[in-house]
Backbone as numpy.savetxt, mean C-alpha at the origin, in Angstrom:
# Nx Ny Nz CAx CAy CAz Cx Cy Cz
13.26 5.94 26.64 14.25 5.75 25.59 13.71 6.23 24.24
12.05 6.13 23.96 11.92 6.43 22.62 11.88 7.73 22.71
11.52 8.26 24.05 11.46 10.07 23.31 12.82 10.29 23.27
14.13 10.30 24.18 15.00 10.35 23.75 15.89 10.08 22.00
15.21 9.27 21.55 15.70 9.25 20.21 15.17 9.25 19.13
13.40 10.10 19.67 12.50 10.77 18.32 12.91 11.74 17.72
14.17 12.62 18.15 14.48 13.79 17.36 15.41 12.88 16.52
16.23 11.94 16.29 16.82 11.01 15.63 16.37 9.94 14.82
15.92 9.19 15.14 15.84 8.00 14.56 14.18 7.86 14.46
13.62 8.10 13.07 12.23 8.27 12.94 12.43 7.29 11.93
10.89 6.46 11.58 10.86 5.71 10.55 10.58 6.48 9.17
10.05 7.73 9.52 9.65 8.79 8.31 10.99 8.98 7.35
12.07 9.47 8.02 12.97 9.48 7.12 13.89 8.33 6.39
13.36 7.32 5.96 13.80 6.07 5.42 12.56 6.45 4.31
11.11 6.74 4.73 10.55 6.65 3.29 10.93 6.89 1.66
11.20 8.41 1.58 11.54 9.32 0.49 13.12 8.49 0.06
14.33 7.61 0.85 15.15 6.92 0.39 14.69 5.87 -0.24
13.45 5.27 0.35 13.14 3.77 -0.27 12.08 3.97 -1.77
11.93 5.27 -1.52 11.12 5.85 -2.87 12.02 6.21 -3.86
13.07 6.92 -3.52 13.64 7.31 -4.20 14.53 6.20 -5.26
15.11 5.57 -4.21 15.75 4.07 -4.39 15.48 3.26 -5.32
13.52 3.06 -5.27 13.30 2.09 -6.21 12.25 3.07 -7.26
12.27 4.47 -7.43 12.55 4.95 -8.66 13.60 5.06 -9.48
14.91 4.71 -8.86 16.18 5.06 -9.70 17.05 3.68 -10.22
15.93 2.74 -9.70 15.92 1.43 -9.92 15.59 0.99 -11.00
13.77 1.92 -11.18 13.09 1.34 -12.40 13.17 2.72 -13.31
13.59 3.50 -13.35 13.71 4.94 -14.06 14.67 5.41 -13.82
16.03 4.94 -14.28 17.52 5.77 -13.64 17.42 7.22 -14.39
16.85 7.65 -14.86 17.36 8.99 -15.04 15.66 9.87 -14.63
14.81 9.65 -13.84 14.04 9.62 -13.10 14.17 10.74 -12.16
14.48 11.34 -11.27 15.34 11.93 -10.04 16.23 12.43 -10.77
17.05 12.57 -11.78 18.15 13.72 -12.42 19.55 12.59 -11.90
20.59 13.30 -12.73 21.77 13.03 -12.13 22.57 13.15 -10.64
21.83 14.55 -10.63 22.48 15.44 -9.35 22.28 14.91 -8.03
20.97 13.73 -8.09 20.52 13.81 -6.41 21.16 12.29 -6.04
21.90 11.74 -7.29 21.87 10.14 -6.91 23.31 10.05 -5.63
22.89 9.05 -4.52 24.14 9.15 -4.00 24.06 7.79 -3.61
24.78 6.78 -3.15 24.81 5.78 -2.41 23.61 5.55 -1.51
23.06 4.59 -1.67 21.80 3.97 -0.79 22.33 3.77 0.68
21.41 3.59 1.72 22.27 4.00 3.24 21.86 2.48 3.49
22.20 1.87 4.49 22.20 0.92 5.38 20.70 0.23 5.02
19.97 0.97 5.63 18.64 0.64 5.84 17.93 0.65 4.13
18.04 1.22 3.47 17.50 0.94 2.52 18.11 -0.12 1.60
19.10 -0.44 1.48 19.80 -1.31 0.95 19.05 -2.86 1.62
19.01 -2.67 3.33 18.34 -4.18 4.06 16.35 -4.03 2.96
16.37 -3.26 3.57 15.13 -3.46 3.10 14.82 -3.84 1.58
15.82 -3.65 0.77 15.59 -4.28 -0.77 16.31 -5.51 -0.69
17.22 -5.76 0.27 17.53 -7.21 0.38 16.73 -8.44 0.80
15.91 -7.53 2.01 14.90 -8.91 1.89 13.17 -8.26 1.39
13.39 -7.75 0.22 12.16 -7.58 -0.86 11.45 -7.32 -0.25
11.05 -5.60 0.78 9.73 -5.77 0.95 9.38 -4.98 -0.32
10.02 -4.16 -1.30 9.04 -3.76 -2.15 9.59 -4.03 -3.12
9.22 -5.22 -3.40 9.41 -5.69 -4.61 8.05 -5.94 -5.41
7.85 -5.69 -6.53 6.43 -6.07 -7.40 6.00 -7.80 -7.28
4.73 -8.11 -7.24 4.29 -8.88 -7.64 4.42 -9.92 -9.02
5.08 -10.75 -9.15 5.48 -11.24 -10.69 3.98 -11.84 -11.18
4.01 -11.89 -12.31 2.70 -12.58 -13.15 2.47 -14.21 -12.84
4.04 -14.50 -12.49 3.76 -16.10 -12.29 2.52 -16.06 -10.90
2.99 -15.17 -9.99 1.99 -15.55 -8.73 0.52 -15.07 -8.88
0.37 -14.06 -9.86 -1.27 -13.64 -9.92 -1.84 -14.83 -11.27
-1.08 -15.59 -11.94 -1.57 -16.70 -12.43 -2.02 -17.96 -12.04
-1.47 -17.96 -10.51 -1.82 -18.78 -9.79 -3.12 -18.84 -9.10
-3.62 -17.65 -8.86 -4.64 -17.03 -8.20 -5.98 -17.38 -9.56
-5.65 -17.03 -10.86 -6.92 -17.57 -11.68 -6.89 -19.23 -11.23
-5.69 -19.95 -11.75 -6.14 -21.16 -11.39 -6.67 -21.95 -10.73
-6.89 -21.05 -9.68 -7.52 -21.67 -8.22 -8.69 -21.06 -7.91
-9.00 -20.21 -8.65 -10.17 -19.72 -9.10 -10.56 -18.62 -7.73
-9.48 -17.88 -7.43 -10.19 -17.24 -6.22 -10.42 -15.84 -6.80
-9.79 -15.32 -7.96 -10.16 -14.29 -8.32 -11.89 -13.86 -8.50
-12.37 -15.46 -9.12 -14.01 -15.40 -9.34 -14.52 -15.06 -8.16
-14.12 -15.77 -7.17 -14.98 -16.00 -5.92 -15.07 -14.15 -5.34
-13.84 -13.51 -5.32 -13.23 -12.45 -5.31 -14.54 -11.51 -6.05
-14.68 -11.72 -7.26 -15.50 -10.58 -7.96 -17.14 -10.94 -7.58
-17.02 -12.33 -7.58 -18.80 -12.34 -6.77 -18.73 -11.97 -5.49
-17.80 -12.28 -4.72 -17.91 -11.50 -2.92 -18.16 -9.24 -3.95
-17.39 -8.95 -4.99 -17.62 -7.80 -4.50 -18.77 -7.56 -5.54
-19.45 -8.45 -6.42 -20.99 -7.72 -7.04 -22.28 -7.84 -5.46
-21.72 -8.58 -4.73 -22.83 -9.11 -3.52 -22.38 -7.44 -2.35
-20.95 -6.97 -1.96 -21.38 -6.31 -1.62 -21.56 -5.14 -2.22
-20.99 -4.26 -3.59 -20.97 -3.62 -4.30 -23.25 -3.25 -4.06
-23.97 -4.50 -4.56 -25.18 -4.88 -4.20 -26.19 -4.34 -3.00
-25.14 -4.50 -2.17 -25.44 -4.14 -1.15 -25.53 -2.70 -0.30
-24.29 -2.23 -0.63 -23.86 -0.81 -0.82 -25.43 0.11 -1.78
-25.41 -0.64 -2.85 -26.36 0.41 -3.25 -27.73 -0.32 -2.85
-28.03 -0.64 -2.92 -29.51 -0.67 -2.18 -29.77 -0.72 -0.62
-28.99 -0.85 0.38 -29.00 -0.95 1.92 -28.20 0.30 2.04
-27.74 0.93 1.44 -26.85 1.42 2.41 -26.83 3.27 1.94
-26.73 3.59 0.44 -26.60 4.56 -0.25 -28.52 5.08 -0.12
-29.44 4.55 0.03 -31.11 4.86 0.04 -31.17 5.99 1.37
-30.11 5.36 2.56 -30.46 5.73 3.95 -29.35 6.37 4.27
-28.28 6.99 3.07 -27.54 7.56 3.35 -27.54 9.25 4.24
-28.80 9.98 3.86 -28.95 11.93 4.18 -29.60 11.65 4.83
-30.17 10.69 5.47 -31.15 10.42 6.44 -30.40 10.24 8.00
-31.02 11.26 8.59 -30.55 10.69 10.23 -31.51 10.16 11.07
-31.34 9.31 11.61 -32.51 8.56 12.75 -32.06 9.55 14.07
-33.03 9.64 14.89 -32.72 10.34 15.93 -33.64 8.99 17.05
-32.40 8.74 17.66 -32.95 7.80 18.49 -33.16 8.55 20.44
-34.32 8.13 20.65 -34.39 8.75 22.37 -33.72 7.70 22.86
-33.25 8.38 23.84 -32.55 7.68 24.84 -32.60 8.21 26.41
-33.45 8.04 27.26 -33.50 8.60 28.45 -32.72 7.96 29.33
């Protein structure tokens, strides 16, 4: 059934609508006059139940208060840390391991 309806029904062509969509959303004159036409089925569901909708400030304010952003930037100086001294030293280097 799916090869039957890969020359049809691809998820690729919904992208460039849902791009387009929510450029002409936040930049109506963005895309020109000429290309605007009615949103189709599928892009219309998909802004109905918000998958791309932005992040509001109320919810990344929540995230300081609970302090995970800190925890967040020490997880990445530890591996950031790590990266350069374990990992970037032994980077042009190849081990050649035997194996019989």
């Amino acid at each position: 059934l799916r090869i039957l309806q890969m020359p049809f029904a691809t998820a690729d062509e919904h992208v460039w609508e849902l791009y387009a969509n929510k450029m002409r959303t936040l930049f109506p004159s963005y895309l020109g006059t000429a290309v605007q036409k009615e949103p189709t089925f599928n892009t219309r569901l998909y802004n109905a139940v918000s998958v791309f909708d932005f992040i509001s400030w109320k919810n990344i304010e929540v995230g300081f208060q609970t302090k995970v952003y800190h925890m967040a930037a020490l997880a990445l100086v530890f591996q950031s840390g790590a990266l350069l001294l374990q990992i970037l030293p032994h980077a042009g280097k190849e081990t050649q391991s035997q194996s019989y």
